[in-house]
C-alpha positions as a Markdown table, in Angstrom:
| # | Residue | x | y | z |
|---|---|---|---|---|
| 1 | Unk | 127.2 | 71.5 | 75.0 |
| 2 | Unk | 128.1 | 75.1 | 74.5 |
| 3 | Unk | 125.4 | 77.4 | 74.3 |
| 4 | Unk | 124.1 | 80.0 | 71.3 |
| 5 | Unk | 125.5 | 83.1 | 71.1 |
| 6 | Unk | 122.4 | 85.6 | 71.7 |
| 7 | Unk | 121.7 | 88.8 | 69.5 |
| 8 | Unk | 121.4 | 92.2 | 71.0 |
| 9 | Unk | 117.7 | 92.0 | 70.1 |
| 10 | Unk | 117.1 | 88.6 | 72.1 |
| 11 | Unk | 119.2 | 90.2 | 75.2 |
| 12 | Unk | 116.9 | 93.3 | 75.3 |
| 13 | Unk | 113.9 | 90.7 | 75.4 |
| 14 | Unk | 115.6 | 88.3 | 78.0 |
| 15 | Unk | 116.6 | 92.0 | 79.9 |
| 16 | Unk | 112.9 | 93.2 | 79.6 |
| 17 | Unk | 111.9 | 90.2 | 81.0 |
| 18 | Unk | 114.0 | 89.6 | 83.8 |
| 19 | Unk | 114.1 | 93.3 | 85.3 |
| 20 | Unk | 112.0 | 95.2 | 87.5 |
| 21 | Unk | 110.9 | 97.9 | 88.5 |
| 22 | Unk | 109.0 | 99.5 | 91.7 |
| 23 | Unk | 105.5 | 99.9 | 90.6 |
| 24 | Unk | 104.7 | 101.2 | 94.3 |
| 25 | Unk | 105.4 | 105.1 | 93.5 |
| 26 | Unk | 108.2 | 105.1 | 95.9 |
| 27 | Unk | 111.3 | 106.0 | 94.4 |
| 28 | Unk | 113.4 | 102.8 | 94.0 |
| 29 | Unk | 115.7 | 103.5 | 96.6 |
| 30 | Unk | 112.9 | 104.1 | 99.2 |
| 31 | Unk | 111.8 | 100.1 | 99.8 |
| 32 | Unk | 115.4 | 99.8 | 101.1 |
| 33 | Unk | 114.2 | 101.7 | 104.5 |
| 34 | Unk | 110.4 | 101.2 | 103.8 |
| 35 | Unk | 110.1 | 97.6 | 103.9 |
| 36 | Unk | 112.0 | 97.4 | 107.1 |
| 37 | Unk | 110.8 | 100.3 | 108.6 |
| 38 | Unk | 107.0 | 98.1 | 108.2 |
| 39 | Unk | 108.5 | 95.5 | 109.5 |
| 40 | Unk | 109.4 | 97.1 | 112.7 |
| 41 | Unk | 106.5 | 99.3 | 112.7 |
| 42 | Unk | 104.1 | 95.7 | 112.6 |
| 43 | Unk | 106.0 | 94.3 | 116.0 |
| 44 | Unk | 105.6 | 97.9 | 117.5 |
| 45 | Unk | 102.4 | 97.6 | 116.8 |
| 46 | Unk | 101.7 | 93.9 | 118.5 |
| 47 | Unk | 104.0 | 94.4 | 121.3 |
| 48 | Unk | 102.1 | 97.6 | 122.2 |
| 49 | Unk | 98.5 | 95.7 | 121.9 |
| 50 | Unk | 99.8 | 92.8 | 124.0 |
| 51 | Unk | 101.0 | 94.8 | 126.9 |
| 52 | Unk | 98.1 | 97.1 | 126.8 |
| 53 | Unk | 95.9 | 94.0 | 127.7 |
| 54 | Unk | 98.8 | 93.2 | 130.1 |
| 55 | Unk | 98.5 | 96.1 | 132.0 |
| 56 | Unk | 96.1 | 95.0 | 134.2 |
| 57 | Unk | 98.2 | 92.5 | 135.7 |
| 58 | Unk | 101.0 | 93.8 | 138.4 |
| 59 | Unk | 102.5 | 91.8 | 141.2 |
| 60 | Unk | 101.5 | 88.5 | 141.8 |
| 61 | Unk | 98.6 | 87.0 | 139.8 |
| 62 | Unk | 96.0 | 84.4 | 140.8 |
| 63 | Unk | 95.2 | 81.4 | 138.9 |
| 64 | Unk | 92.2 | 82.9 | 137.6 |
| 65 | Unk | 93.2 | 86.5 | 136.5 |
| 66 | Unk | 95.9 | 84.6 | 134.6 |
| 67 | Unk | 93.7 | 82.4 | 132.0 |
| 68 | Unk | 91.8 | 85.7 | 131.9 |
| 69 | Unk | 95.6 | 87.5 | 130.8 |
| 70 | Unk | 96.5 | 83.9 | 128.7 |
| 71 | Unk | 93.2 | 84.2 | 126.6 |
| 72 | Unk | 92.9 | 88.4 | 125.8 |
| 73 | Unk | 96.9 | 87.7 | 124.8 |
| 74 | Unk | 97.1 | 84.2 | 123.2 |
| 75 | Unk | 94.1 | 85.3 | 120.5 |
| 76 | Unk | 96.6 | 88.6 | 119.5 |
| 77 | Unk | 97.3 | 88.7 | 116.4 |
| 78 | Unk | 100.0 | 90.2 | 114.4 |
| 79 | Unk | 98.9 | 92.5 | 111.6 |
| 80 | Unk | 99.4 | 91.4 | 107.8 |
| 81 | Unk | 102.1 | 92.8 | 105.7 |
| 82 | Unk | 103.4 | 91.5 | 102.8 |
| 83 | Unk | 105.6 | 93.2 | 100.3 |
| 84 | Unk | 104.3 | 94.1 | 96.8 |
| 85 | Unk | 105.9 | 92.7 | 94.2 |
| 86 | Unk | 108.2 | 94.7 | 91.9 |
| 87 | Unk | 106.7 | 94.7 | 87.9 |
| 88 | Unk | 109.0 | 93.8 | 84.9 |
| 89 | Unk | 110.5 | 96.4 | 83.0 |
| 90 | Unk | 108.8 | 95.9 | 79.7 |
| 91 | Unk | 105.2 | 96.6 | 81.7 |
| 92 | Unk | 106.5 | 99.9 | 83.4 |
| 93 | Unk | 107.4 | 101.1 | 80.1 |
| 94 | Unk | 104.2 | 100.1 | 77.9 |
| 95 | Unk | 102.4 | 101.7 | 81.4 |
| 96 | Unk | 104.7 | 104.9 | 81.1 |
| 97 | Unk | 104.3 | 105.1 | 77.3 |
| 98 | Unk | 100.4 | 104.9 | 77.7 |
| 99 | Unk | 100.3 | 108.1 | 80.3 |
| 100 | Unk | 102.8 | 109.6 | 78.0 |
| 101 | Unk | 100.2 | 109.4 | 75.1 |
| 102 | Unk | 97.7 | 110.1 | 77.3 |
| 103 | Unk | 99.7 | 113.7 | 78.6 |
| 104 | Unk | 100.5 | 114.5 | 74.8 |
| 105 | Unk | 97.2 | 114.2 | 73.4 |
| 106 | Unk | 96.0 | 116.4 | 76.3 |
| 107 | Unk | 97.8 | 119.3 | 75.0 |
| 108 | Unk | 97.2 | 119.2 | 71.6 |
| 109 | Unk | 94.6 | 121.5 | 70.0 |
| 110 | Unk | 93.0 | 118.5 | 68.2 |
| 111 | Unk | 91.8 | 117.2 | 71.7 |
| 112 | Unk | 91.3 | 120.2 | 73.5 |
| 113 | Unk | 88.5 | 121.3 | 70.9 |
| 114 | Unk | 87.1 | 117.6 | 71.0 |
| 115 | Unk | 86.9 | 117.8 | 74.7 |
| 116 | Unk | 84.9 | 121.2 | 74.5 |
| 117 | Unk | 83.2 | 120.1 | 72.2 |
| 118 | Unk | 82.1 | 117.8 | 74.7 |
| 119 | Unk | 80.7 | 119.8 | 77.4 |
């Protein structure tokens, strides 16, 4: 079954939808080294903590002092990172059209002399 032809208005929609954008503050280029970057910066991070409890042990290692190593190592942790989900489009710009209104009414006269009014 061939499908229905779609108006400009219902592509817009289906585009508003469907497309994101960074709601981090980074610019949108910047998660393509960021999120790696925390990636790598997470196993730094555990690989450091694990051989600073290693660093007690050098040369050869008695039964004992090894399930002392084995239990400060096996309860590591790594630490949590996840990555924050992009927005859709139509939300960034009802958020950017709502600081817009929010910037413009700051400058107007009307809202100045409400806000000294105010004080």
């Amino acid at each position: 079954m061939a499908a229905r032809r779609k108006s400009p208005q219902e592509k817009k929609a289906i585009s508003y939808e469907r497309d994101r954008r960074n709601h981090y503050g980074q610019n949108a280029k910047g998660s393509r080294k960021r999120i790696p970057a925390r990636k790598r910066w997470v196993n730094r991070v555990f690989r450091h903590t694990a051989s600073q409890r290693l660093s007690g042990a050098h040369g050869a290692v008695d039964g004992c002092v090894a399930d002392e190593l084995d239990v400060a190592v096996g309860g590591l942790r790594r630490k949590n990172w996840r990555k924050s989900p992009d927005i859709p489009l139509k939300d960034h710009i009802a958020e950017q059209l709502r600081r817009r209104k929010v910037r413009v009414c700051r400058r107007t006269a009307e809202c100045r002399a409400r806000r000294a009014w105010r004080r």
